[in-house]
Each structure stands twice: as C-alpha cells, then as structure tokens.
N, C-alpha and C positions, 0 to 999 in steps of 0.2 A: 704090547697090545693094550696096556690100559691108559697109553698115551692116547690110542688113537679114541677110546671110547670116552675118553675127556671131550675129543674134537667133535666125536660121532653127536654128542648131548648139545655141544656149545654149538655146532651148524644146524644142530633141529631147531635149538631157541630164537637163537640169531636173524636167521633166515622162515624163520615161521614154517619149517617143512612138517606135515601132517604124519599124526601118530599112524595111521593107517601105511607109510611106506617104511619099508623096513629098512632097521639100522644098516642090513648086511649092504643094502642100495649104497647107501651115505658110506659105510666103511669102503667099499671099493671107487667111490671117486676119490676118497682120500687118498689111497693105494694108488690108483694111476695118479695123482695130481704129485703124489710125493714122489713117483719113479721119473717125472719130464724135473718138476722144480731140482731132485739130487743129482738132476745131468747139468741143469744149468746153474749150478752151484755146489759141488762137491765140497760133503766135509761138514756140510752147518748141518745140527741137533734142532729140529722145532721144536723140544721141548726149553730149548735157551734163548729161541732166536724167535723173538714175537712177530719180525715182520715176516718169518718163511712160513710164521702158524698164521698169521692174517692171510697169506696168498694161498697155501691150501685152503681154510675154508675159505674163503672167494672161489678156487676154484672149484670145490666140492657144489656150492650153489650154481656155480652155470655148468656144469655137468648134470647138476639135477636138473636145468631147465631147457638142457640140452643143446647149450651154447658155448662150447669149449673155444672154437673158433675165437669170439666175441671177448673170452676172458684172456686169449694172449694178445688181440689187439689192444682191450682198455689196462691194463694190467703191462704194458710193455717197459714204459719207459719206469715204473715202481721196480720192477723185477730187473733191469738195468741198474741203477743205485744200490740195490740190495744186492747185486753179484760186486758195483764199484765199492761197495762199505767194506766187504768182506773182504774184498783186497786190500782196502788201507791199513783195516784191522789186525790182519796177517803178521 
C-alpha cells in the first residue's frame, strides 16, 4: 500500500489533480489501471519497472478525466515495447 501512496502524491503533482478530490479517487484508478496493465504484462513490479509506474499514472490521469478509452489508443504502441522489452529481458 505505500507504493501506491508514493503514486497516489506523484499523479496529484504531475498531473496538477485538485486537493479537493480525494486520494481514495486516484488510489482506485490506480487499482483498475494496474489490474488491465498485470493482464498485459504478467510478472513486472512497478516499483522496479519505471516504464509500468509511467503507464499507471498515465492511466490514473485519463481515468480522472474520464478517458480510458483515449489512454489505450495513445498509449498503444508504448505498452507494446514494454510487454516486447519484457520478453527480451526474460
């Protein structure tokens, strides 16, 4: 859990998200963004692997803006490379 409130602080800064919405908001898009990213990539740690903590909070911000959709079209061919690295690295 206190990986994720690492993430929870770093997507409020990052992304300018207003003290007025609540962590518990930001901690469950994290939650769904890491339950789709550990199906299309089983096995990686985002606390070792900077580009699956870059695509969570990415995805935590278009879930806050309510464009999930948007972040697997722009987001595709990244998260591509990141499932191909993870194979080479194997």
């Amino acid at each position: 859990m206190e990986e994720f409130e690492k993430l929870i602080e770093e997507v409020r800064q990052e992304f300018h998200i207003p003290p007025y919405f609540e962590d518990e908001g930001i901690l469950r898009f994290l939650k769904e963004g890491k339950v789709q990213l550990d199906r299309l990539n089983p096995g990686r740690k985002m606390e070792e692997d900077g580009m699956y903590r870059m695509l969570l909070k990415n995805y935590a911000n278009y879930a806050y803006h309510g464009k999930v959709h948007e972040f697997w079209k722009n987001y595709g061919n990244t998260i591509l490379m990141w499932q191909l690295g993870s194979e080479i690295n194997a």
